[in-house]
LOVO-343138 format. One record per atom (N, C-alpha, C, CB): residue in three letters; z, y, x. Coordinates in pm, whole numbers, padded with zeros to 5 digits, always signed. Glycine has a CB too. Layout:
N
AlaZYX/...
END
This chain:
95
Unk+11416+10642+08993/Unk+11405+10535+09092/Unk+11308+10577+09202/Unk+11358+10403+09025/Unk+11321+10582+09301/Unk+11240+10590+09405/Unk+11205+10486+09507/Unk+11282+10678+09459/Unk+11118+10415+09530/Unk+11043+10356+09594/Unk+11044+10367+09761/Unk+10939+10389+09535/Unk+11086+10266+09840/Unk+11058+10312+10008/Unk+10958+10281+10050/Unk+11137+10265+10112/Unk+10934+10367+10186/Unk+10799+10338+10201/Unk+10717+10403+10206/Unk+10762+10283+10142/Unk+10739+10502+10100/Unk+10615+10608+10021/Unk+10657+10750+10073/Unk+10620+10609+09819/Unk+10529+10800+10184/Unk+10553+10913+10206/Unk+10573+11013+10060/Unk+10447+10947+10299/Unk+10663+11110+10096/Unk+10629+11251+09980/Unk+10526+11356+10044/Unk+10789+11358+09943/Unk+10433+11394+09929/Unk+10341+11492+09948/Unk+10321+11583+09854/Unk+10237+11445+09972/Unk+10269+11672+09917/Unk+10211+11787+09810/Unk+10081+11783+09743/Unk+10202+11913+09873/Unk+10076+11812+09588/Unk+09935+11763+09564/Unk+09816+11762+09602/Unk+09908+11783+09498/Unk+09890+11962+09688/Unk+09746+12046+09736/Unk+09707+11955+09886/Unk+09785+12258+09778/Unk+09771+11816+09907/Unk+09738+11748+10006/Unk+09607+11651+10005/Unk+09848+11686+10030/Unk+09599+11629+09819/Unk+09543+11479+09798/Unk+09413+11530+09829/Unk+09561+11391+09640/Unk+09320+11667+09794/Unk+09207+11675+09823/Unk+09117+11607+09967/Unk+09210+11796+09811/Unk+09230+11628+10033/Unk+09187+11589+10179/Unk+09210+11464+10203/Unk+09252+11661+10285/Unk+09289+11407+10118/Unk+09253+11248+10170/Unk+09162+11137+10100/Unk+09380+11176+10175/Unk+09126+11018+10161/Unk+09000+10947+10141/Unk+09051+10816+10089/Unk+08907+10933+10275/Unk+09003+10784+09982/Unk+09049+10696+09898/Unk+08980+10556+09915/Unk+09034+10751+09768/Unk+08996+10422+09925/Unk+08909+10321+09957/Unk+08838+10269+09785/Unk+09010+10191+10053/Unk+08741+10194+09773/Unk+08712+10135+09649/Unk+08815+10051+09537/Unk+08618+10054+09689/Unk+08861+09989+09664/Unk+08947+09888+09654/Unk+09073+09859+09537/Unk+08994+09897+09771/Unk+09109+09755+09474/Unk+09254+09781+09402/Unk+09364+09734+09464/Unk+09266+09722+09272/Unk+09473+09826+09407/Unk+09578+09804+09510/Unk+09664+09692+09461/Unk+09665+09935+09537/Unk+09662+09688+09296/Unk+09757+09603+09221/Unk+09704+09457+09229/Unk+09773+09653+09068/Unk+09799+09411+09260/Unk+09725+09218+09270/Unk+09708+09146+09157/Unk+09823+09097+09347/Unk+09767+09176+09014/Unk+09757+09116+08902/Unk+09727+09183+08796/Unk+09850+09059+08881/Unk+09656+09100+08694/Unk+09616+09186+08551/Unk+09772+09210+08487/Unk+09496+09078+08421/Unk+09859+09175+08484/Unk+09988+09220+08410/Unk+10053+09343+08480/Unk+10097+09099+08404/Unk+10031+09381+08620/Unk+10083+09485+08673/Unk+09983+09569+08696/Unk+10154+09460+08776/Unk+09857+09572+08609/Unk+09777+09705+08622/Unk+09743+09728+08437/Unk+09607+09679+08745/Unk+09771+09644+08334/Unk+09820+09665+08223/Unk+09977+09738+08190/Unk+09806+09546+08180/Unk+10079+09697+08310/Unk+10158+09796+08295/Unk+10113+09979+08380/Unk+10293+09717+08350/Unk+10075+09936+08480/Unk+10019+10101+08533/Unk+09955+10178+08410/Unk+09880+10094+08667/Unk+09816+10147+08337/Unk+09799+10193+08235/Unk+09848+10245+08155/Unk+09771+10154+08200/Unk+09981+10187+08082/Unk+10065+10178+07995/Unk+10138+10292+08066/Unk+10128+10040+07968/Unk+10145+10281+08168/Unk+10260+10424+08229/Unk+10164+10595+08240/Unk+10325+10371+08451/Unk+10035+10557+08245/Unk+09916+10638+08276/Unk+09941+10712+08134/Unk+09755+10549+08309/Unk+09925+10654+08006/Unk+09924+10700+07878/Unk+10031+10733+07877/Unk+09890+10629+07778/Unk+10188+10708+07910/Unk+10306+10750+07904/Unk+10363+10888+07968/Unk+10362+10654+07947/Unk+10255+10889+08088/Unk+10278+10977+08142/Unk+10174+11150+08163/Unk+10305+10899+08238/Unk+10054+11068+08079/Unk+09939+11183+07992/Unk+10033+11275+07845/Unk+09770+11052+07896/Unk+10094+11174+07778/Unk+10181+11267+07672/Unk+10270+11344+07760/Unk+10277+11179+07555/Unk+10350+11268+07851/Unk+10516+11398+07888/Unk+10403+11491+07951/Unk+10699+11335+08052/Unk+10304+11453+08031/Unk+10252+11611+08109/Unk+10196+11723+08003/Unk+10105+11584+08228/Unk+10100+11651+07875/Unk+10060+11738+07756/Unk+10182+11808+07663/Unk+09975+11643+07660/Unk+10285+11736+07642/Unk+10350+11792+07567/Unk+10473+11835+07614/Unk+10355+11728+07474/Unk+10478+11812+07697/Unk+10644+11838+07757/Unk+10627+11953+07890/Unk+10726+11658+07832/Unk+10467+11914+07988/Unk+10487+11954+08107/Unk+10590+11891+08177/Unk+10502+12074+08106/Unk+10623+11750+08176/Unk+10702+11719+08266/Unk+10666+11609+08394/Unk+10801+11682+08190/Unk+10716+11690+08518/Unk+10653+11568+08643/Unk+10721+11469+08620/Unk+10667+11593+08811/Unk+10587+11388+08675/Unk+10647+11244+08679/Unk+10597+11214+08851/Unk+10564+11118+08537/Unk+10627+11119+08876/Unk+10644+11053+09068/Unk+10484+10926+09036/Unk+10896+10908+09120/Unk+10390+10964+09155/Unk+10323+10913+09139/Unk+10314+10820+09253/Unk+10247+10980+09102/Unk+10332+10626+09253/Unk+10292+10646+09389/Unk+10155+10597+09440/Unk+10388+10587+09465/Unk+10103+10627+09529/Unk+09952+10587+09546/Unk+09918+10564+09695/Unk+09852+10704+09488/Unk+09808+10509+09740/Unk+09801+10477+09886/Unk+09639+10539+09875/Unk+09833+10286+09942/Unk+09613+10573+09966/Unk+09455+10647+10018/Unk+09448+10547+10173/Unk+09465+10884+10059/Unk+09292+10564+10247/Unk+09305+10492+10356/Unk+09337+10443+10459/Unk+09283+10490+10373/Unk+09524+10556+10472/Unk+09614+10511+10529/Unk+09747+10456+10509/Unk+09616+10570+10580/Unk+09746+10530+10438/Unk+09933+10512+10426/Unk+09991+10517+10264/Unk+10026+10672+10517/Unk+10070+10445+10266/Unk+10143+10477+10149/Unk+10198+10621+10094/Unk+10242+10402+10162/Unk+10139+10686+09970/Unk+10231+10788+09955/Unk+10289+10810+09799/Unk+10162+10913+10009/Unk+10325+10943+09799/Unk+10413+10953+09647/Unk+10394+11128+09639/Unk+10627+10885+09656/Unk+10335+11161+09488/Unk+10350+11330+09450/Unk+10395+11335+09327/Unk+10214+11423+09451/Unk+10499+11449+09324/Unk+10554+11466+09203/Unk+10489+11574+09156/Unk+10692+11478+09201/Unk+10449+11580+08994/Unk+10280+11680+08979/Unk+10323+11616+08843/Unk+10076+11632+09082/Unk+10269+11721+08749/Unk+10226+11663+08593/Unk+10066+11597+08577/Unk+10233+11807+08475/Unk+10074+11487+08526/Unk+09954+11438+08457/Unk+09872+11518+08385/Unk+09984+11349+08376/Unk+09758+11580+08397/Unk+09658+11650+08269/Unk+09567+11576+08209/Unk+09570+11762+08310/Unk+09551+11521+08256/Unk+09425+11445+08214/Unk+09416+11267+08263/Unk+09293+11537+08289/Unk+09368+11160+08204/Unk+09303+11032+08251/Unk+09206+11042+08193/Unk+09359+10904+08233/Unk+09097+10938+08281/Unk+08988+10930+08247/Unk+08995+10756+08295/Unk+08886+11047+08313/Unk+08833+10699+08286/Unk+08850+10531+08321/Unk+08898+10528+08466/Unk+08693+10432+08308/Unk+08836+10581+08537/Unk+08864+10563+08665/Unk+08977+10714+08752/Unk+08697+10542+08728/Unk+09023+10776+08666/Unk+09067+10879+08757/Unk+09210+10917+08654/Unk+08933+11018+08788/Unk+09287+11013+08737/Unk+09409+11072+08674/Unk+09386+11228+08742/Unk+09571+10981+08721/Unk+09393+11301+08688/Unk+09316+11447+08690/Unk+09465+11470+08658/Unk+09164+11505+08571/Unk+09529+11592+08793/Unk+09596+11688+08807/Unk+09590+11818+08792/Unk+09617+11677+08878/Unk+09632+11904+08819/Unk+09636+12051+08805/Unk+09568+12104+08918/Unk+09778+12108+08795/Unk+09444+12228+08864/Unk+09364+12210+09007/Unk+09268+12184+08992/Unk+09393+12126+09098/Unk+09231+12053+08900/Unk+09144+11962+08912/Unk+09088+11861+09038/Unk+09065+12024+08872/Unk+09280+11849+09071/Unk+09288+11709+09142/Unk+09314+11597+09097/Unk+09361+11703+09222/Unk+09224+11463+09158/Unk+09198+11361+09141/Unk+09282+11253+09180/Unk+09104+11359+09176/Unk+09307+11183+09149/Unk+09376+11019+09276/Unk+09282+10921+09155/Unk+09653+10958+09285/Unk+09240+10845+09233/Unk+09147+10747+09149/Unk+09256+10634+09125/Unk+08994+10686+09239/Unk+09243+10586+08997/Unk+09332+10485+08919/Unk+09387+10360+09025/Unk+09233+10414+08785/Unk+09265+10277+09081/Unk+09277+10213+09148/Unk+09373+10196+09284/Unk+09187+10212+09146/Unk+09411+10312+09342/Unk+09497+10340+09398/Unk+09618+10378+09401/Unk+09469+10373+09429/Unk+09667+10390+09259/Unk+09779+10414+09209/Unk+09851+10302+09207/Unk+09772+10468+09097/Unk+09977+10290+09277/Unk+10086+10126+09267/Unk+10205+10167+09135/Unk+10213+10088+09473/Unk+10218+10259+09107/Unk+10330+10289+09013/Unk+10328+10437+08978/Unk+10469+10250+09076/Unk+10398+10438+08858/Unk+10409+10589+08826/Unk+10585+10559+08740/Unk+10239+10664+08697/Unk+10642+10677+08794/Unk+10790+10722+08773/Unk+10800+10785+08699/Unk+10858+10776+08852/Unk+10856+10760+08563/Unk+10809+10869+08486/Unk+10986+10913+08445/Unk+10681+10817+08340/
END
């Protein structure tokens, strides 16, 4: 499923962009499901290596990278690289 709206990027893009504090999701039931996709999508990247579609907004624009999950932490989703997109900015993940 793909989402409109959401630029596509390359991961080696996210370093350079600037993330606000802010959350993007408006309700506790649709950031209990993000979670739920966060852990769903920490196993396929550990055990499978498989991308999943991330989409996320930084302090401009809507975007979307397709990248394996390595790592979550409370506040972060750690890519390959040891790139970051902070949780809070994440609207969905495609798995």
């Amino acid at each position: 499923m793909v989402i409109t709206g959401f630029e596509k990027i390359e991961k080696e893009m996210i370093p350079d962009l600037r993330f606000p504090a802010t959350e993007v999701l408006n309700n506790k039931a649709a950031i209990a499901e993000r979670d739920e996709q966060l852990k769903r999508a920490l196993s396929l990247g550990n055990l499978e290596h498989s991308k999943i579609g991330i989409y996320f907004e930084d302090g401009v624009s809507q975007k979307m990278v397709e990248t394996t999950v390595w790592g979550v932490t409370d506040k972060r989703v750690i890519l390959k690289q040891g790139i970051v997109i902070p949780i809070n900015r994440i609207h969905k993940i495609n798995l």
